[in-house]
C-alpha positions in Angstrom: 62.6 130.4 43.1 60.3 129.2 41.0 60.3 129.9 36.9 57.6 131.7 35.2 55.7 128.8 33.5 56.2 126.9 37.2 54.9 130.2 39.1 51.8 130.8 36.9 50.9 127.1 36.9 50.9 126.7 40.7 49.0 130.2 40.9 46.5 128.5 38.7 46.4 125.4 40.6 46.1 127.4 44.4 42.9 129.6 42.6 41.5 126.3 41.4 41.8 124.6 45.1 40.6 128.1 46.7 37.1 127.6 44.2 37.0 124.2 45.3 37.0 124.9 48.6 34.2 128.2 47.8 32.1 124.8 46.5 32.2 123.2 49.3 31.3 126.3 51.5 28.0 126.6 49.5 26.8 123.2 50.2 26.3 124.5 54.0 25.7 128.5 53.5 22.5 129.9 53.8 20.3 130.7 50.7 18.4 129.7 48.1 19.4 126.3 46.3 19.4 128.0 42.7 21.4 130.4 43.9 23.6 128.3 45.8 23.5 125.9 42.6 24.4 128.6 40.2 27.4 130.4 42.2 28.6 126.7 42.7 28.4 125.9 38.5 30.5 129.5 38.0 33.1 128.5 40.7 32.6 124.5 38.4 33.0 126.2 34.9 36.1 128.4 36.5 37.9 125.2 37.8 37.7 123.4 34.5 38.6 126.4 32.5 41.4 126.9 35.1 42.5 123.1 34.5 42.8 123.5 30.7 45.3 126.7 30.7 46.9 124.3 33.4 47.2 121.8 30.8 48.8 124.4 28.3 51.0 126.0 30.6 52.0 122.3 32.0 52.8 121.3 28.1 54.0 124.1 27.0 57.9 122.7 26.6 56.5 119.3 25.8 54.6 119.8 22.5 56.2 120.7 19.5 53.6 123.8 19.2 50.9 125.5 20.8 48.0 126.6 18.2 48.5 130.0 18.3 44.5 130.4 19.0 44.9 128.1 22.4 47.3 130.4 23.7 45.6 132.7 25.8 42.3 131.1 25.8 40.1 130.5 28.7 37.4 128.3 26.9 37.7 124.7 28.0 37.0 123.2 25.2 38.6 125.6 22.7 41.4 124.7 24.6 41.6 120.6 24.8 40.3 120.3 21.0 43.6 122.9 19.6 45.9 120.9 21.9 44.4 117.2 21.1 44.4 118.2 17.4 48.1 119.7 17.0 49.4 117.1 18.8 
């Protein structure tokens, strides 16, 4: 069984490969391009934001200390400039 940092990190890594895959679908669905283009840069934006709490949750154990205003945070680069600069 799988630990908790373990669990929520490949729960976070399945959601980012299932908005990948919802990317792909809108290059074929029906519609308008801006509003294929704009559901596609949401699904974008959630990926990367999904890949920096990967990051933290991957680190976690490894750094020293997690700024206590990176923990929890879903903005990208909030995110990789706490990490970068407390490491």
């Amino acid at each position: 069984m799988n630990s908790a940092p373990e669990q929520l990190y490949l729960d976070l890594m399945s959601a980012i490969r299932d908005r990948l895959d919802v990317i792909d679908r809108l290059a074929s669905s029906p519609g308008g391009d801006f509003a294929r283009a704009e559901a596609a840069a949401f699904h974008g934006r959630k990926v990367v934001e999904g890949i920096a709490f990967g990051c933290l949750v991957a680190t976690e154990n490894g750094l020293n200390h997690i700024p206590r205003d990176a923990k929890g945070q879903w903005n990208a680069k909030s995110i990789f400039k706490r990490v970068v600069s407390s490491s």
